[in-house]
N, C-alpha and C positions, 0 to 999 in steps of 0.2 A: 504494500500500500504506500502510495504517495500522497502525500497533500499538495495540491499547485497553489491552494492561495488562503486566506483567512481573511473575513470580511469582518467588521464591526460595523453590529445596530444600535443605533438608539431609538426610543421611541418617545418623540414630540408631541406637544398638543397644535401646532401649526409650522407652517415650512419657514420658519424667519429662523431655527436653528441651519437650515439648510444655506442660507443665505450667509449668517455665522461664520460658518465654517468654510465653505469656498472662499470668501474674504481672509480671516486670519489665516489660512493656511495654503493659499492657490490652489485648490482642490478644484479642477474639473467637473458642471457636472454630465449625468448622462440621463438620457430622458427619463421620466418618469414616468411608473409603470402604476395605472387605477385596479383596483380591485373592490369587491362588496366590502372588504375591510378597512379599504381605506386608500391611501395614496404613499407607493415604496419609490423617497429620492435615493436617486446614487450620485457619491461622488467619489473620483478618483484621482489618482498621481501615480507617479511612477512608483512601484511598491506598497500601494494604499487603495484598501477599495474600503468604503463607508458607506451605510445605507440609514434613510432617517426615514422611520415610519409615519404616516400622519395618519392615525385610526377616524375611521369615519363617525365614532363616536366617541367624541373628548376624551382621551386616559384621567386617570385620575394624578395628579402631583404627588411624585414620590417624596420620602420622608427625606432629607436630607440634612437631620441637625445632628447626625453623627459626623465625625471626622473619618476621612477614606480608611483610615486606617484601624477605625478603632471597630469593624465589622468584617463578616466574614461577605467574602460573592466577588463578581468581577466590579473593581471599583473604581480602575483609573483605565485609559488610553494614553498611552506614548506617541507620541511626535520625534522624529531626531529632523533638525532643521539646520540650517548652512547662517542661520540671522535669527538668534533669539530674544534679541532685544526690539526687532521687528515684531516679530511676532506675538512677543508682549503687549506690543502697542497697538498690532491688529484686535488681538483679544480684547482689551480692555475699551480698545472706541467700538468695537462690537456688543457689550455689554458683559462683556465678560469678566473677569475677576483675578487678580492675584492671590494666591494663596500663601506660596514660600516665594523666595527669590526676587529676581534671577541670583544664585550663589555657584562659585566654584567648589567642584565635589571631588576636585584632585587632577594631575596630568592634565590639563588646561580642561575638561568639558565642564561646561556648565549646565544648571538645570533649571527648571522655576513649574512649580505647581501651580496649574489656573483651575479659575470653574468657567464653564459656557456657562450661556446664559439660562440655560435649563440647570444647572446646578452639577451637572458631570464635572468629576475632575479630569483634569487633561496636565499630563506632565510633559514637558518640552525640553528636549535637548540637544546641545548644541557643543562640537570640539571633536577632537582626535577619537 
């Protein structure tokens, strides 16, 4: 068995995280495909496929006043990017959030924990 690829979903109450996201991070997207359940965006990059669901009946807002780390499940999404300090500033004029950082974490790379605007954390990094 091989794996060719791994995609990461989130699930939105409307496509302004789709919008998010192609901005702070130049993510491409690709049409969007309708369904009875709802509307599946895709966006990609070289090495990065992302899909954001928009259910055709409002999800409910997940809980988000624990800290990523302080639960068990999938909690963050990695980024490795070539401009982190870009990036930060897409995030945050996107409505997006700083969490940690930007800090050196040793051998010149850098990192910085953000939240989108839907409350996912997104860790970003950037170096050798």
């Amino acid at each position: 068995m091989t794996v060719r690829q791994v995609e990461v979903g989130l699930v939105s109450a409307d496509d302004s995280l789709v919008d998010f996201y192609a901005h702070a991070f130049g993510l491409r997207r690709v049409p969007a495909s309708e369904s009875r359940s709802g509307t599946l965006h895709r966006l990609q990059a070289d090495g990065v496929s992302m899909k954001v669901m928009v259910p055709a009946r409002p999800p409910a807002a997940a809980d988000r006043s624990a800290a990523f780390l302080d639960v068990t499940g999938l909690r963050y999404v990695t980024f490795h990017v070539d401009d982190l300090d870009g990036t930060v500033d897409r995030v945050v004029e996107g409505g997006g959030a700083v969490l940690h950082g930007p800090m050196e974490i040793g051998g010149g790379r850098r990192v910085a924990v953000l939240r989108d605007p839907d409350g996912n954390t997104v860790e970003v990094t950037a170096g050798p």
